[in-house]
Backbone as numpy.savetxt, mean C-alpha at the origin, in Angstrom:
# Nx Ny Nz CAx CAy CAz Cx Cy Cz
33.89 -23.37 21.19 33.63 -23.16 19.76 34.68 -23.87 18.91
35.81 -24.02 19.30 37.14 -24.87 18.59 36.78 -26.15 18.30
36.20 -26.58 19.87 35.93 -27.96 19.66 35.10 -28.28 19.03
33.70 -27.53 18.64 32.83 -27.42 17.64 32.99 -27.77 16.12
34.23 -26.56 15.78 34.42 -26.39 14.34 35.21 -27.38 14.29
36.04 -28.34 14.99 37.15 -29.15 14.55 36.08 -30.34 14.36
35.34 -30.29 15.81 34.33 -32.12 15.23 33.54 -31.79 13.81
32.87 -30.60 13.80 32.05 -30.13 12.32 33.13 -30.51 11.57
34.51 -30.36 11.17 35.19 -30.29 10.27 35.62 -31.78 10.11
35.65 -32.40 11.18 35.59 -34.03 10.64 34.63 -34.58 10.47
32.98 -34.12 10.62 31.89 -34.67 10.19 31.67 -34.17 8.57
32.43 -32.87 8.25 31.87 -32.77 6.62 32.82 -33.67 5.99
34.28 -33.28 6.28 35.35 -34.37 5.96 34.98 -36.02 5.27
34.20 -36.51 6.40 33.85 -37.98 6.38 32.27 -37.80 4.82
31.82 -36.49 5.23 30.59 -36.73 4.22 30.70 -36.52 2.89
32.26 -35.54 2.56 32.53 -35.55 1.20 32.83 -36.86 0.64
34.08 -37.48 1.60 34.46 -38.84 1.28 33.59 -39.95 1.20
32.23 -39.65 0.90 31.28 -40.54 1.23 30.60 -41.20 -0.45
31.20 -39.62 -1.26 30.94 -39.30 -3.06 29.51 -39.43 -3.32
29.53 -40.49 -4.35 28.04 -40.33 -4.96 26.99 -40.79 -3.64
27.72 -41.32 -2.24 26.72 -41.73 -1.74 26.00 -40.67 -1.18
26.28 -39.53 -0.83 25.72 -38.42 -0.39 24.95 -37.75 -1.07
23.36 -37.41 -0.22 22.23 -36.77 -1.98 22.59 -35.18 -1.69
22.39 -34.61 -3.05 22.99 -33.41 -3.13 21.88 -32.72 -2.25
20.89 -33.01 -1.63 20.69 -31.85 -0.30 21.44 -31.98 0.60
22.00 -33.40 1.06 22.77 -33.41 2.01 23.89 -32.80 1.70
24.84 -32.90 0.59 25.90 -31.64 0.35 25.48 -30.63 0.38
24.23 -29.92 -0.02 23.87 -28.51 0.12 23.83 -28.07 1.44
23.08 -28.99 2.27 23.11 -28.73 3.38 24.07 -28.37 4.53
25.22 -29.37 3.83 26.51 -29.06 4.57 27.37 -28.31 4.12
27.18 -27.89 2.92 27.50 -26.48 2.17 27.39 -25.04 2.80
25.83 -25.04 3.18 25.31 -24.04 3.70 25.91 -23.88 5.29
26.13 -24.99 5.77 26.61 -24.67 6.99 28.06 -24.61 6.82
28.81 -24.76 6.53 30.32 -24.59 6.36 30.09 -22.79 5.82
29.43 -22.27 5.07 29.14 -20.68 4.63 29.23 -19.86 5.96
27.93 -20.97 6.59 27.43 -20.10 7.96 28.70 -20.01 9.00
29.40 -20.85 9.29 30.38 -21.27 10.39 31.80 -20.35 10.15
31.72 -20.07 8.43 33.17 -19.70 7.99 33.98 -20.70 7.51
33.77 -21.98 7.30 34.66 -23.17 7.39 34.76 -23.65 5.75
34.04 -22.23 5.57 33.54 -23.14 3.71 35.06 -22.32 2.59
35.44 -23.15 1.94 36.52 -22.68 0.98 35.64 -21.40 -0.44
36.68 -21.46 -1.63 36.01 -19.99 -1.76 34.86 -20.39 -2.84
33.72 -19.19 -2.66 32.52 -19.78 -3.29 32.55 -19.12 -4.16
31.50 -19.44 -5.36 31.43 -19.45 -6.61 30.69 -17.97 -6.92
31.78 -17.01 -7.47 31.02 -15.35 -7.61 29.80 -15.76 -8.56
28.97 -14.70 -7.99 27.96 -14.46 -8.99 28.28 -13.33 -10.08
27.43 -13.42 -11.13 27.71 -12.37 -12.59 27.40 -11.21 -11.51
28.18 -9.99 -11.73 27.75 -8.35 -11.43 26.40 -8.01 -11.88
25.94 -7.89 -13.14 24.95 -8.11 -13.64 23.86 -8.41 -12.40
23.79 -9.74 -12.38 23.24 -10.68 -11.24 22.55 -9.74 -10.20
23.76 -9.55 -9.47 23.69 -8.38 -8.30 22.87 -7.31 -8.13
23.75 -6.57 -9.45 22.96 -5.52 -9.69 21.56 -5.37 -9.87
20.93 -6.49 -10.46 19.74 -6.57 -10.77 18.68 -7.02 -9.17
19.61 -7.99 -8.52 19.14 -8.10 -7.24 18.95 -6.81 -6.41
19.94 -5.67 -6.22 20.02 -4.56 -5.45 18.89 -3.86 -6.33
18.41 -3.89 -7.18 17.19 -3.26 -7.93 16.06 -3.82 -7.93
15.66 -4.94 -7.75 14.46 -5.78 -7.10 14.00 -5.37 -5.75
15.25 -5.45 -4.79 14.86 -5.60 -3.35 14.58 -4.12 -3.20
15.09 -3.18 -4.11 14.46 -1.61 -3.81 13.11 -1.28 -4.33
12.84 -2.19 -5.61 11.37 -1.83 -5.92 10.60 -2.61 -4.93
11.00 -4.17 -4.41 9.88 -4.38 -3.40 10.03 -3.32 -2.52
10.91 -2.34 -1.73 10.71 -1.48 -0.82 9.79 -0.45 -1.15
9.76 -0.21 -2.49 8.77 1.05 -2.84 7.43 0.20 -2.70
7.30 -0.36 -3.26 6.30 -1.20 -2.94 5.33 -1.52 -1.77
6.16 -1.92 -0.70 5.73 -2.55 0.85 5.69 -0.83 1.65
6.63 0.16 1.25 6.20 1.27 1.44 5.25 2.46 1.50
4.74 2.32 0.23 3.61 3.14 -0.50 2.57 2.34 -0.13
2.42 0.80 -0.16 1.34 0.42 0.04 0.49 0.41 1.65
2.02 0.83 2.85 1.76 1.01 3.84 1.15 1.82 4.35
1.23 2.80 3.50 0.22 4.18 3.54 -0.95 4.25 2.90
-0.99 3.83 1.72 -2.08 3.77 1.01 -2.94 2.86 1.60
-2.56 1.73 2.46 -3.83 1.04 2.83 -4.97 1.57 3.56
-4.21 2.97 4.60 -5.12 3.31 5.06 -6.61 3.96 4.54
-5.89 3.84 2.96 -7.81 3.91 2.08 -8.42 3.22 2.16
-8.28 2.43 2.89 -9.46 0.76 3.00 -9.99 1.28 4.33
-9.57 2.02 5.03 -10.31 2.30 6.14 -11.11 3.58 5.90
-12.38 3.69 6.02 -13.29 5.07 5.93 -12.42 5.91 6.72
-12.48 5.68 8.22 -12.79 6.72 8.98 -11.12 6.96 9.80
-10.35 7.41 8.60 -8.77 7.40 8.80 -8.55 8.86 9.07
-9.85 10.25 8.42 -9.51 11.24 9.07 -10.80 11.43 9.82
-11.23 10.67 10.18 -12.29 10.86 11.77 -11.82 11.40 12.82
-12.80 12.17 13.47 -11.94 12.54 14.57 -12.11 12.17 15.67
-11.33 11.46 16.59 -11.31 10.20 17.21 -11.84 10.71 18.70
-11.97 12.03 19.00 -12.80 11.81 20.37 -14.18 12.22 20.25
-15.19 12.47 18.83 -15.90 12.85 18.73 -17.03 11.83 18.62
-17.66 12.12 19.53 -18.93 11.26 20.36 -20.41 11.47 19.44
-20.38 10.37 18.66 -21.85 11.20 17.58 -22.28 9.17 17.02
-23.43 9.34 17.28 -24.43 8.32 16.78 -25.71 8.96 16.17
-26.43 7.97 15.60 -28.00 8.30 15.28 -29.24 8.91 16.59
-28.47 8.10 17.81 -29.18 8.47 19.17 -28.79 10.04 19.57
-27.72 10.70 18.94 -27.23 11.77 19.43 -27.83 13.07 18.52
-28.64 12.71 17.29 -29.19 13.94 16.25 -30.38 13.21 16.45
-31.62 14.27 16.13 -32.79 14.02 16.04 -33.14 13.55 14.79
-34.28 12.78 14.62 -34.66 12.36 13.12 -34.36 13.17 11.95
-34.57 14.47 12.47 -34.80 15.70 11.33 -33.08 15.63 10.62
-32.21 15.97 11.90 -31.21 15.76 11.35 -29.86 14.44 10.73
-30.81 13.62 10.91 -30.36 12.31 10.75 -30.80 12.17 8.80
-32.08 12.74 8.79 -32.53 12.56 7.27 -31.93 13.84 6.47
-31.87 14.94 6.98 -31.01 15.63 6.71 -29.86 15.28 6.04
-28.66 14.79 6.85 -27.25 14.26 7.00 -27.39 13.04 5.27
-28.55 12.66 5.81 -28.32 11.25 4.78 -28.57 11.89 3.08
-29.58 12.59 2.69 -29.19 13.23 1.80 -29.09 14.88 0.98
-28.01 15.24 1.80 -27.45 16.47 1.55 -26.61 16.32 0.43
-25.81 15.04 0.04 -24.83 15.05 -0.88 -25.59 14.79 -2.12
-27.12 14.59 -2.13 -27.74 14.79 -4.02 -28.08 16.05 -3.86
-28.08 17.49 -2.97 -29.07 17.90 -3.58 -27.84 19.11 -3.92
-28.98 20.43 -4.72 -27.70 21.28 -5.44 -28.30 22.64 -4.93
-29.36 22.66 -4.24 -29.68 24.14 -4.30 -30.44 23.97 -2.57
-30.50 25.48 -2.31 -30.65 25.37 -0.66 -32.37 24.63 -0.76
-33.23 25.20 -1.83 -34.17 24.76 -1.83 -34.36 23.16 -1.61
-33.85 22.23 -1.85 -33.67 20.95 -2.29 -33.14 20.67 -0.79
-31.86 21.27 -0.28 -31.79 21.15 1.30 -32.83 21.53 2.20
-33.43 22.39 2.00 -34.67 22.42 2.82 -35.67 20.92 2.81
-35.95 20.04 1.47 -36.55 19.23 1.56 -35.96 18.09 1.93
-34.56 17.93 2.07 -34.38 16.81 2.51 -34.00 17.14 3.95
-34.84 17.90 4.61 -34.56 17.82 6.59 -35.63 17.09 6.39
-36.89 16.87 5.95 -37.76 16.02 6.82 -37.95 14.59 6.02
-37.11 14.39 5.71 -36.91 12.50 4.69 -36.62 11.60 5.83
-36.54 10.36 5.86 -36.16 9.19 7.12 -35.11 9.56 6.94
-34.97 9.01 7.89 -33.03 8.76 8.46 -32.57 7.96 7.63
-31.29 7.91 7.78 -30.33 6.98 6.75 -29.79 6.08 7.53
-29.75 5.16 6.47 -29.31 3.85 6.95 -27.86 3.72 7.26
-27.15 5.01 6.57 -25.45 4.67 6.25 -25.25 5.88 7.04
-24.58 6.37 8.17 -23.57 6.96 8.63 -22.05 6.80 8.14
-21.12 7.41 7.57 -20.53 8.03 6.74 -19.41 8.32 7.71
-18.27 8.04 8.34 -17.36 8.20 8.99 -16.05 8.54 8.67
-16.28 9.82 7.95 -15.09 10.95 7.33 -15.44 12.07 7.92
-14.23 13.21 8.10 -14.26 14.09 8.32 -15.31 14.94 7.84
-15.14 15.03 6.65 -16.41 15.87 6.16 -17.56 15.87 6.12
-17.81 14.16 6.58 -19.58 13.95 6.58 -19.69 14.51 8.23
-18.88 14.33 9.07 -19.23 14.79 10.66 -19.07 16.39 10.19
-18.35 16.98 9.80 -18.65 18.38 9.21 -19.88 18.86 9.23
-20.58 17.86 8.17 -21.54 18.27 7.60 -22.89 17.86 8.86
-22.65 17.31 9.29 -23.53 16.85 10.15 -23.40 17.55 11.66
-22.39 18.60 12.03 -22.18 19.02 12.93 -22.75 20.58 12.19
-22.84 20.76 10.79 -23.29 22.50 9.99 -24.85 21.66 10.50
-25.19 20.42 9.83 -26.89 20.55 9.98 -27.29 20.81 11.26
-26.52 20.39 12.17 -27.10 20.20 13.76 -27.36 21.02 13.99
-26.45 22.32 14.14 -26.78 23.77 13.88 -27.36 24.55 13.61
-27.75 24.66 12.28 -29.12 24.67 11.82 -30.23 24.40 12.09
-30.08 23.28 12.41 -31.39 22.69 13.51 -31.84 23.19 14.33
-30.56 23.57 15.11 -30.73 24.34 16.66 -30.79 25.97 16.21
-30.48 26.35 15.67 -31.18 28.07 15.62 -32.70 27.72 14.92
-33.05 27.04 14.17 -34.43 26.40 14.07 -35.11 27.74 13.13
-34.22 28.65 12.37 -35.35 29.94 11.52 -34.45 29.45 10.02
-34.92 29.23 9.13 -34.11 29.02 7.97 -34.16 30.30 7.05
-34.96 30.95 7.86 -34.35 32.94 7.26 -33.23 33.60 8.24
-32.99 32.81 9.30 -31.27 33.34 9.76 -30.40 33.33 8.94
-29.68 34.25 8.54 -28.59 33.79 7.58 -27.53 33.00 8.25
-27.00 32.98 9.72 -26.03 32.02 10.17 -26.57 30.31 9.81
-28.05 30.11 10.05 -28.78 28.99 9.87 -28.63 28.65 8.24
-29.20 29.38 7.63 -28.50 29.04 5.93 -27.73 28.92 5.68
-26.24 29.58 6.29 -24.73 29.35 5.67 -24.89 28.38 5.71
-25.17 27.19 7.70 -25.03 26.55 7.85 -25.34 25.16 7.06
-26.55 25.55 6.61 -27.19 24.45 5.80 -26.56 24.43 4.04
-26.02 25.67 4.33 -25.24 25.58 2.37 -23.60 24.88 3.00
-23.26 24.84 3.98 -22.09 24.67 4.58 -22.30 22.41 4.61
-22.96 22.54 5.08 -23.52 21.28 5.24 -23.47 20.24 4.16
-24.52 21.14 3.09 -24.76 20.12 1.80 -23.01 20.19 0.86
-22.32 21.22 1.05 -21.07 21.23 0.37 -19.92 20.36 1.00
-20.21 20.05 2.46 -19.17 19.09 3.11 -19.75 17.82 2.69
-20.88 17.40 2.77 -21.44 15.72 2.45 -20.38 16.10 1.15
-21.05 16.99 0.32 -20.44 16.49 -1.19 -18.79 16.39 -1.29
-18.23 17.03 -0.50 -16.74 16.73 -0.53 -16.74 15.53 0.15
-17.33 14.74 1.15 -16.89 13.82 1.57 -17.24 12.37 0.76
-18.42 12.88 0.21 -18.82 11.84 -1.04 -17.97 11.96 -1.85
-17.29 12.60 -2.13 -15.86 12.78 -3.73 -14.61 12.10 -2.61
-14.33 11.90 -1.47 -13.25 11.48 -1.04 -13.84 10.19 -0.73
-14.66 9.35 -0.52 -14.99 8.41 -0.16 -15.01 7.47 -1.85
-15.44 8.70 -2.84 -14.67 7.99 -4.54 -13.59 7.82 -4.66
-12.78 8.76 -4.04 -11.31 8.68 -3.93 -10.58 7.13 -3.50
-11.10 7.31 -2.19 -10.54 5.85 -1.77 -10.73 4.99 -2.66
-11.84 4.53 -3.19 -12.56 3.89 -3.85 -11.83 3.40 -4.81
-11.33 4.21 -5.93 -10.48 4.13 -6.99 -9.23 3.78 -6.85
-8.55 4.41 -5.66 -7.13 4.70 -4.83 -6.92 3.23 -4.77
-8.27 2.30 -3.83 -8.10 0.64 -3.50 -7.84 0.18 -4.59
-9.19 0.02 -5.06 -9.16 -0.86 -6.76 -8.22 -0.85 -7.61
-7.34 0.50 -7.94 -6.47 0.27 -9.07 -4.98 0.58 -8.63
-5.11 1.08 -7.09 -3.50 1.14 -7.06 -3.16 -0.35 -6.31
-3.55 0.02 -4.61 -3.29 -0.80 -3.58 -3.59 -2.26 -4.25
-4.47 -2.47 -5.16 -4.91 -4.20 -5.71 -3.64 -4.17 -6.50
-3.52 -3.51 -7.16 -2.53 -3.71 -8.52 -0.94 -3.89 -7.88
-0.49 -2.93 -6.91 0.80 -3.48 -6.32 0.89 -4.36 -4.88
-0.03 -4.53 -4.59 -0.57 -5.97 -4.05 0.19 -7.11 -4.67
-0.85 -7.23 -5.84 -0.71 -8.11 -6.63 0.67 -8.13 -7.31
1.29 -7.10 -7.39 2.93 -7.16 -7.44 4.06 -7.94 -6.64
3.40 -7.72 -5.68 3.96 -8.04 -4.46 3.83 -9.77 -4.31
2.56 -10.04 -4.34 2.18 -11.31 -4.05 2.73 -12.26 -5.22
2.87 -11.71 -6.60 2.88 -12.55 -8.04 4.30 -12.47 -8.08
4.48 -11.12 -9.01 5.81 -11.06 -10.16 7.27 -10.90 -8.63
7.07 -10.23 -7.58 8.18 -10.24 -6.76 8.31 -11.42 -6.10
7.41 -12.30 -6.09 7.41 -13.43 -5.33 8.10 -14.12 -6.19
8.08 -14.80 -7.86 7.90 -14.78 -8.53 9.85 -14.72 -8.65
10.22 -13.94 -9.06 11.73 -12.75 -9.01 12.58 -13.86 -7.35
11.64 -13.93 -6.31 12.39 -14.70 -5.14 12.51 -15.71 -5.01
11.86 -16.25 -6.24 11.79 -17.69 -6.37 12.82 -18.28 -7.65
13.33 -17.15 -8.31 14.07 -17.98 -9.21 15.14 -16.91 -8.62
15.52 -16.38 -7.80 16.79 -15.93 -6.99 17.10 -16.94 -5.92
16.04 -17.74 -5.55 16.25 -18.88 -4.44 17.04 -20.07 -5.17
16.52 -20.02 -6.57 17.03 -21.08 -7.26 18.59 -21.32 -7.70
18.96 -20.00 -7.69 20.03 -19.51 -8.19 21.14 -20.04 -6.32
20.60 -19.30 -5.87 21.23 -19.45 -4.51 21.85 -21.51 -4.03
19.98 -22.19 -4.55 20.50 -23.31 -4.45 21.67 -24.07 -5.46
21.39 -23.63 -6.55 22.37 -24.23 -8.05 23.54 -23.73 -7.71
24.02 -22.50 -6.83 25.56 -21.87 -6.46 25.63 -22.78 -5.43
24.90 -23.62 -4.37 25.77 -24.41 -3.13 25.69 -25.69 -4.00
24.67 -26.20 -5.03 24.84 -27.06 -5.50 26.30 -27.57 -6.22
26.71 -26.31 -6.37 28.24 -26.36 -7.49 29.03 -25.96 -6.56
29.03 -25.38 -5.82 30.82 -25.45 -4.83 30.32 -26.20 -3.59
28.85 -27.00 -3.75 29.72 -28.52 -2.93 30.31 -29.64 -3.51
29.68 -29.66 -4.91 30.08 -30.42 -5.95 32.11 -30.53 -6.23
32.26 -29.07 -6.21 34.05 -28.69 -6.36 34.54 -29.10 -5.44
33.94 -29.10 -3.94 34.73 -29.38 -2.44 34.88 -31.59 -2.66
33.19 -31.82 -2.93 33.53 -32.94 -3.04 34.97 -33.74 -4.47
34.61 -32.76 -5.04 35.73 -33.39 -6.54 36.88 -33.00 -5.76
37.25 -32.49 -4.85 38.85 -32.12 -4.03 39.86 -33.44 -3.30
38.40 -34.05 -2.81 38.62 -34.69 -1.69 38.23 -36.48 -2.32
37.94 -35.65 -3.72 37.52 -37.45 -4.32 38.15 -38.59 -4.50
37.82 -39.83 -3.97 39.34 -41.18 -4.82 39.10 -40.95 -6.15
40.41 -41.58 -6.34 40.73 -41.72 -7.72 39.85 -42.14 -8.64
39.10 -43.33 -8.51 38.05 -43.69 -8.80 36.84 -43.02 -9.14
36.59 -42.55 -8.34 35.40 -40.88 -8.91 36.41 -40.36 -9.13
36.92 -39.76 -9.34 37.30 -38.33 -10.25 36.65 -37.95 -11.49
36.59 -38.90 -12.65 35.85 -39.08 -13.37 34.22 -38.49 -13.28
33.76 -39.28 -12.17 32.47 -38.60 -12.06 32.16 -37.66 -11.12
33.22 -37.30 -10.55 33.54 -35.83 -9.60 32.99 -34.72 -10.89
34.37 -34.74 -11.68 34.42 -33.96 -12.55 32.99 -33.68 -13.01
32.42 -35.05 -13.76 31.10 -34.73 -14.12 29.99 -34.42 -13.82
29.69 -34.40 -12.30 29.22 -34.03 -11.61 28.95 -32.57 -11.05
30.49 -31.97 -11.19 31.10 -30.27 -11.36 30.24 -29.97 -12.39
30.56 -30.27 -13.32 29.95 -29.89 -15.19 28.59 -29.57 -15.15
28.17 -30.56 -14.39 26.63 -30.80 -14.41 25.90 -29.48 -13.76
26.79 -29.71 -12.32 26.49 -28.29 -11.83 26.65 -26.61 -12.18
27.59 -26.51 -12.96 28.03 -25.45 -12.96 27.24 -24.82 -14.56
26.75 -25.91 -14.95 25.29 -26.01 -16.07 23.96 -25.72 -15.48
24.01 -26.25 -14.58 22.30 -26.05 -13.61 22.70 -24.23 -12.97
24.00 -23.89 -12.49 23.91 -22.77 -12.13 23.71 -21.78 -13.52
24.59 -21.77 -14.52 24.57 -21.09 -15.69 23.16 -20.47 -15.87
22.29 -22.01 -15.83 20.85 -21.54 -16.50 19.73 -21.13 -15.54
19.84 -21.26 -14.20 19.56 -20.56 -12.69 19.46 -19.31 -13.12
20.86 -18.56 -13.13 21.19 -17.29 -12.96 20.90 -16.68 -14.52
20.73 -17.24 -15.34 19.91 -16.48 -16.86 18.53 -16.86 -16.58
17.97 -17.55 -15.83 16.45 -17.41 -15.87 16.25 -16.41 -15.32
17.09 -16.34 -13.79 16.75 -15.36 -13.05 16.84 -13.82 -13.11
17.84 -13.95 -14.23 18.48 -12.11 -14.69 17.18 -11.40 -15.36
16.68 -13.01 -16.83 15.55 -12.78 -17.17 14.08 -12.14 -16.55
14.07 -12.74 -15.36 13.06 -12.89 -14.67 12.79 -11.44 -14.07
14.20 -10.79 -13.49 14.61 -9.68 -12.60 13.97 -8.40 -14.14
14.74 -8.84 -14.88 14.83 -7.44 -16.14 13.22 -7.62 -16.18
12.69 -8.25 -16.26 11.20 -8.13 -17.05 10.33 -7.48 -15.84
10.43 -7.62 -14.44 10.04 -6.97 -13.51 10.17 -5.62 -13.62
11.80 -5.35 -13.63 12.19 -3.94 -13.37 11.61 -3.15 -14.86
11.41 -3.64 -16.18 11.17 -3.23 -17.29 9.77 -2.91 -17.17
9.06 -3.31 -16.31 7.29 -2.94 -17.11 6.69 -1.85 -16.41
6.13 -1.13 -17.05 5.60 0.13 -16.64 4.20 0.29 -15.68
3.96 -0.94 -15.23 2.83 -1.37 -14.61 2.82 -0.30 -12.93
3.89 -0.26 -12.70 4.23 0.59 -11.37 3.81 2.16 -11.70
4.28 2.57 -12.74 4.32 3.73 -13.21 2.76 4.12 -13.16
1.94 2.78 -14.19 0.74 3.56 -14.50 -0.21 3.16 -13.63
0.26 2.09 -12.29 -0.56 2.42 -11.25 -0.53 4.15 -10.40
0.87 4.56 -10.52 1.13 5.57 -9.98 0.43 6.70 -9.96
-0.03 6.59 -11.20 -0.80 7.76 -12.41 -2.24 7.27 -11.67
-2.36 6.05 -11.77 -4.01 6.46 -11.07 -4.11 6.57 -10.06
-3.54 6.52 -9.03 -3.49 6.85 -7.71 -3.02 8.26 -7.43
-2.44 9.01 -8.31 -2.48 10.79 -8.61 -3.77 11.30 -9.61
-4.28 10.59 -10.39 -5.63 10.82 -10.62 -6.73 10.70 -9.83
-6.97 9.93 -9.02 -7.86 9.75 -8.37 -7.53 11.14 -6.73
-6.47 11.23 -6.42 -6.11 12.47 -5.63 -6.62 13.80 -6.22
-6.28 13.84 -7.51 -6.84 15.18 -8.48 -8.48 15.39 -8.50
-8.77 14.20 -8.66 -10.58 14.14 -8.83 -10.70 14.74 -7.64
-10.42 14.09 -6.29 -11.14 14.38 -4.98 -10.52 16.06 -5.13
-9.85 15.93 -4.91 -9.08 17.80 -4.55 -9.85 18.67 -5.52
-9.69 18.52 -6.95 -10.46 19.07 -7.91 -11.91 19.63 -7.52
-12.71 18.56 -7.26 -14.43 18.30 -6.50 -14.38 19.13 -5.30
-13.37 19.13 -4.85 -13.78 20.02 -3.40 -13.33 21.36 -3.86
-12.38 21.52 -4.50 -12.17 23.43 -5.16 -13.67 23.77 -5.48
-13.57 22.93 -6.40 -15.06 23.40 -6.95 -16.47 23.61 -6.16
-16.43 22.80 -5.32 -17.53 23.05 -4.45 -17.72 23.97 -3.79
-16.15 24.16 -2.79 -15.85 25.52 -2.32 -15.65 26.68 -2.86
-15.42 26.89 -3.82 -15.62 28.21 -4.74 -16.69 28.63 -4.92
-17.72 27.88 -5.44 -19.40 27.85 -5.40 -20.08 28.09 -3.98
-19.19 27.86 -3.28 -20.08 28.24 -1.70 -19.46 29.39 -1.24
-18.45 29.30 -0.77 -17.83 30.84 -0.36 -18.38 31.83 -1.32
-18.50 32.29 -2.01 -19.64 33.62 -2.47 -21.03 33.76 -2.17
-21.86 32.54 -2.14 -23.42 32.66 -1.28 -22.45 32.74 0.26
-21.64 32.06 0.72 -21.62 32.53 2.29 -21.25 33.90 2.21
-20.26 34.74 1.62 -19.80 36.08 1.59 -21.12 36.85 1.49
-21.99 36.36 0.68 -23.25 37.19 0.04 -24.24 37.35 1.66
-24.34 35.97 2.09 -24.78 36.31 3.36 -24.50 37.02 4.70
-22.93 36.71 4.29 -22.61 37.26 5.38 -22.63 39.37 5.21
-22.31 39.49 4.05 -22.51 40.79 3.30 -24.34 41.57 3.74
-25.26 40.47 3.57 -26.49 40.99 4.31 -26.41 40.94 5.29
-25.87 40.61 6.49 -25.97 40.62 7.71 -24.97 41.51 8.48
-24.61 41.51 7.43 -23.09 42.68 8.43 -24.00 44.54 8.03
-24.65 44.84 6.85 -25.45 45.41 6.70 -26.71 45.78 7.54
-27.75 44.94 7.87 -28.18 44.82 8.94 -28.47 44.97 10.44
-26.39 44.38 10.87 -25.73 44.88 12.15 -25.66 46.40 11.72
-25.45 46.74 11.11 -24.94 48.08 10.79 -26.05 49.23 11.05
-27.59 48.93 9.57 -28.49 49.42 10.14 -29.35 49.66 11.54
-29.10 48.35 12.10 -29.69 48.30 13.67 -29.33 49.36 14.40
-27.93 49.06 14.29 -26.70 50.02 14.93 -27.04 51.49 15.08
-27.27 51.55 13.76 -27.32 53.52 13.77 -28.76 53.49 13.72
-29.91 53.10 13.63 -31.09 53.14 14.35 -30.76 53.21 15.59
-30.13 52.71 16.37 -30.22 52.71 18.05 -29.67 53.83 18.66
-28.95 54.64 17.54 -28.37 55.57 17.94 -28.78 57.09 17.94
């Protein structure tokens, strides 16, 4: 490694002394490697400011690449499916296949009664709640009396899971479109955007302390345009690092994060909301049924006795 850094150190040596003939990538270049090696003299601080604003970028892209890691899984339907459960169109009979398909328009058991004998549906529905609902119709099916009251829960049980799973399948829906697109598009634009005039900055700082290394080592002759050459640079960095502060503040300033945030907790409220409600409306016809039937057991009971 000695022998390394000593020949490196007479190959930059020879390339400073080389002056205007060297193009400033090739000083950058050998800039950057004298940084990397340790061999480089002292470099040019950046504003605090600067920094600071950098350590506040690279944390909002983390919220960012974070939240969106989770949230993508709204692009997938069947994220709370349950993964060893074995169910096709070949596995329910027609009845309950047309059933399944529209339980989520109707509002009253009457209306579920008419949609068991409709065609089958074209769309199988791969959420928890539609296999719910399609595991209450099957049921139903199979006790086969729609004056059982276990057979009716089932079928009021049924049409209330489609409809929760139809309000979470809006969910996603909204969740994609206005959050996951919107800091996407954060991601892809304004942070990209923010890394691109921080790259710039990065190059205009090796641009200017290779510029100083070469004015060190300059003949007499350049000095003159050593110097001016410094000037030049340390002008291209100036206005680097104010584009880029610019660039950083206007990111971290806009509320665009915020009021994606808000719809992606609105759209959680809708779905959660829709299913209280549904379930509140059903648990009392199931209590009510189950209230006649426990009655029933009861009368049997002391008849037999």
């Amino acid at each position: 490694m000695d022998a390394f850094n000593k020949g490196f150190a007479s190959f930059t040596s020879s390339l400073q002394g080389l002056g205007s003939q060297v193009t400033p990538i090739t000083r950058r270049t050998t800039r950057l490697i004298q940084e990397t090696i340790g061999s480089a003299d002292e470099k040019t601080k950046l504003p605090e400011e600067y920094l600071e604003l950098e350590r506040r970028v690279d944390a909002l892209k983390t919220v960012h690449q974070k939240l969106l890691s989770v949230t993508s899984q709204y692009e997938n339907e069947s994220y709370d499916y349950p993964p060893n459960l074995k169910e096709s169109f070949t596995d329910l009979s027609k009845t309950i296949s047309e059933k399944v398909a529209g339980l989520s328009q109707v509002s009253s058991a009457a209306e579920a009664g008419a949609v068991l004998t409709a065609a089958p549906s074209n769309k199988e529905h791969k959420t928890l709640h539609h296999a719910l609902s399609r595991a209450a119709a099957a049921g139903a099916e199979a006790l086969g009396d729609s004056a059982d009251p276990l057979a009716s829960a089932l079928e009021k049980y049924a049409v209330a899971e489609a409809k929760i799973g139809d309000a979470r399948l809006s969910q996603d829906s909204l969740i994609v479109s206005r959050f996951n697109a919107a800091f996407a598009t954060t991601l892809n634009t304004s942070l990209r955007f923010a890394a691109k005039a921080r790259a710039n900055v990065h190059k205009a700082r090796l641009n200017l302390d290779a510029a100083k290394a070469a004015a060190k080592t300059a003949k007499p002759e350049r000095q003159v345009a050593a110097r001016v050459e410094v000037e030049q640079a340390e002008d291209e960095f100036v206005a680097a690092t104010e584009e880029a502060v610019s660039v950083m503040k206007n990111i971290l300033d806009t509320p665009e994060p915020l009021r994606n945030l808000s719809d992606l907790i609105a759209a959680q409220l809708a779905y959660h909301k829709a299913s209280v409600e549904i379930l509140n409306q059903l648990l009392p016809e199931i209590d009510e049924l189950q209230s006649v039937q426990d009655n029933k057991y009861r009368e049997a009971r002391e008849a037999s006795t």
